[in-house]
C-alpha positions in Angstrom: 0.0 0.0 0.0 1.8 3.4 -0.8 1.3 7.0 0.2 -2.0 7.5 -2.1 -3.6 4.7 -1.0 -3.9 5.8 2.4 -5.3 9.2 1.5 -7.3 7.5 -0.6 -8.8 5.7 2.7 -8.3 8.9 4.9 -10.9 11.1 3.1 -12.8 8.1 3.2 -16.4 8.2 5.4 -16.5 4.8 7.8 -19.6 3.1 7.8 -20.4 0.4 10.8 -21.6 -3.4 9.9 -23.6 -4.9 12.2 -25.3 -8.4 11.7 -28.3 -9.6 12.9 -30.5 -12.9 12.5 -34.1 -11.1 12.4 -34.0 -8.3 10.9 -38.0 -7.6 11.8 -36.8 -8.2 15.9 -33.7 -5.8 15.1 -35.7 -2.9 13.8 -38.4 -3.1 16.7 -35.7 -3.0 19.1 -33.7 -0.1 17.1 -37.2 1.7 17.2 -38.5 1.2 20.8 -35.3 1.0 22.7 -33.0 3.1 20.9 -35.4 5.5 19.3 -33.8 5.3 15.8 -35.6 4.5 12.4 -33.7 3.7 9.4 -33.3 6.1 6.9 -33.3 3.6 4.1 -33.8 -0.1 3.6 -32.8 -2.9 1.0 -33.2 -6.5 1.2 -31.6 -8.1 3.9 -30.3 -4.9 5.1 -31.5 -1.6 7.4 -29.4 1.7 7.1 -29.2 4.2 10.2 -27.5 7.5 10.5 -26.8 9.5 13.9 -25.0 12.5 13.9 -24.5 12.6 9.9 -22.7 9.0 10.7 -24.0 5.7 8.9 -24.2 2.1 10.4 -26.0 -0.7 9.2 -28.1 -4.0 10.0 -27.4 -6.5 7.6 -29.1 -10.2 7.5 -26.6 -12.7 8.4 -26.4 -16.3 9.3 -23.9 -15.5 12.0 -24.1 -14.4 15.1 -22.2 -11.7 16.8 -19.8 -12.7 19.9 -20.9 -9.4 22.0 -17.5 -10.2 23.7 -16.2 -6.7 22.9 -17.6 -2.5 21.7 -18.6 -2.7 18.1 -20.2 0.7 17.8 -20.3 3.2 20.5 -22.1 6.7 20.4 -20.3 9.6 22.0 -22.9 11.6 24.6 -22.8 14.7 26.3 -24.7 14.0 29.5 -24.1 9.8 29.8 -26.2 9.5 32.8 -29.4 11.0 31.1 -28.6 8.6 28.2 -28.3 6.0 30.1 -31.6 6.5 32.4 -33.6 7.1 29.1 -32.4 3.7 27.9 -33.2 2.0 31.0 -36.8 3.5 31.1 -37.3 2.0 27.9 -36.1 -1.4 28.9 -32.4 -1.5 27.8 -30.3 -3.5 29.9 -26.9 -2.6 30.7 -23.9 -4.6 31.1 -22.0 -4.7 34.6 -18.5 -4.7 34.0 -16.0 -5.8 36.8 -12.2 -5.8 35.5 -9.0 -4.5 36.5 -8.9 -0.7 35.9 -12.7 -0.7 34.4 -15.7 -1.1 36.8 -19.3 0.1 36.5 -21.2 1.6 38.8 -24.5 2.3 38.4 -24.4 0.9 34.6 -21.4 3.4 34.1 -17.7 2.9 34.5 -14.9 5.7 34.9 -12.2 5.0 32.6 -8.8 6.7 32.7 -6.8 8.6 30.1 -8.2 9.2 26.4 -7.4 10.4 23.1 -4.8 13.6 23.2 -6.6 15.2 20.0 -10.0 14.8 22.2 -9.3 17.0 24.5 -10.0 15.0 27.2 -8.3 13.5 30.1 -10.9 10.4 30.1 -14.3 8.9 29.7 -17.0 7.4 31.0 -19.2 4.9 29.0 -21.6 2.3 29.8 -22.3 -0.9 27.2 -25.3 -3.2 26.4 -26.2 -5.5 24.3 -28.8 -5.2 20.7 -31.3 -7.9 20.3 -28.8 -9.6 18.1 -26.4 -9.7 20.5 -24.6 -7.1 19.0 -22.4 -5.3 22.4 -23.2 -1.4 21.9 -21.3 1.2 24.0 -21.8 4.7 24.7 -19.2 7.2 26.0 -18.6 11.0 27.5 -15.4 12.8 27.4 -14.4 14.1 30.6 -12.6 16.9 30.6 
């Protein structure tokens, strides 16, 4: 890969894959927990976009581990997020590891980024109805 190639990728906009067995069960939960719609549809595939940011449901005979973050939302106020969710029956995950334990569905975690800004995060991660693990995260400053 040269020099080119990589710019090539760098302007580039990332879109997220996500599979899921039932589509029908994905979109209700996408809907009623999460509050999103797609913007577009095709067969065997749902398209979302959040914050001018794509991701995509596509039907797949596979399921997903959940043993790690494959998408993650950055909030401003995580603990209104995460209430919200809760009220509409999302489930978060409790997390008990060295250096990363939540409390209260939400885990401090040290250091971040440099070019963020920040001097670390705090996030909070469940599960879609596809097993899918979903994070979500806010800078702290």
């Amino acid at each position: 890969m040269n020099a080119d190639d990589t710019s090539m990728l760098g302007r580039s906009r990332v879109a997220t894959r996500l599979p899921a067995q039932d589509l029908d069960r994905a979109r209700l939960f996408y809907a009623q927990k999460l509050g999103l719609e797609p913007v577009d549809e095709r067969p065997g595939g749902l398209l979302y976009r959040c914050g001018g940011v794509d991701f995509a449901l596509f039907l797949s005979a596979g399921g997903s581990p959940g043993t790690f973050t494959q998408m993650g939302w950055e909030v401003e106020d995580i603990e209104s997020v995460v209430a919200e969710l809760q009220r509409r029956g999302v489930v978060f995950e409790a997390v008990d590891l060295p250096g990363l334990r939540t409390r209260g569905a939400i885990a401090d975690i040290d250091g971040n980024y440099p070019s963020k800004g920040a001097r670390g995060e705090r996030g909070a991660w469940f599960r879609d109805s596809e097993g899918n693990m979903l994070g979500i995260g806010q800078l702290v400053t």
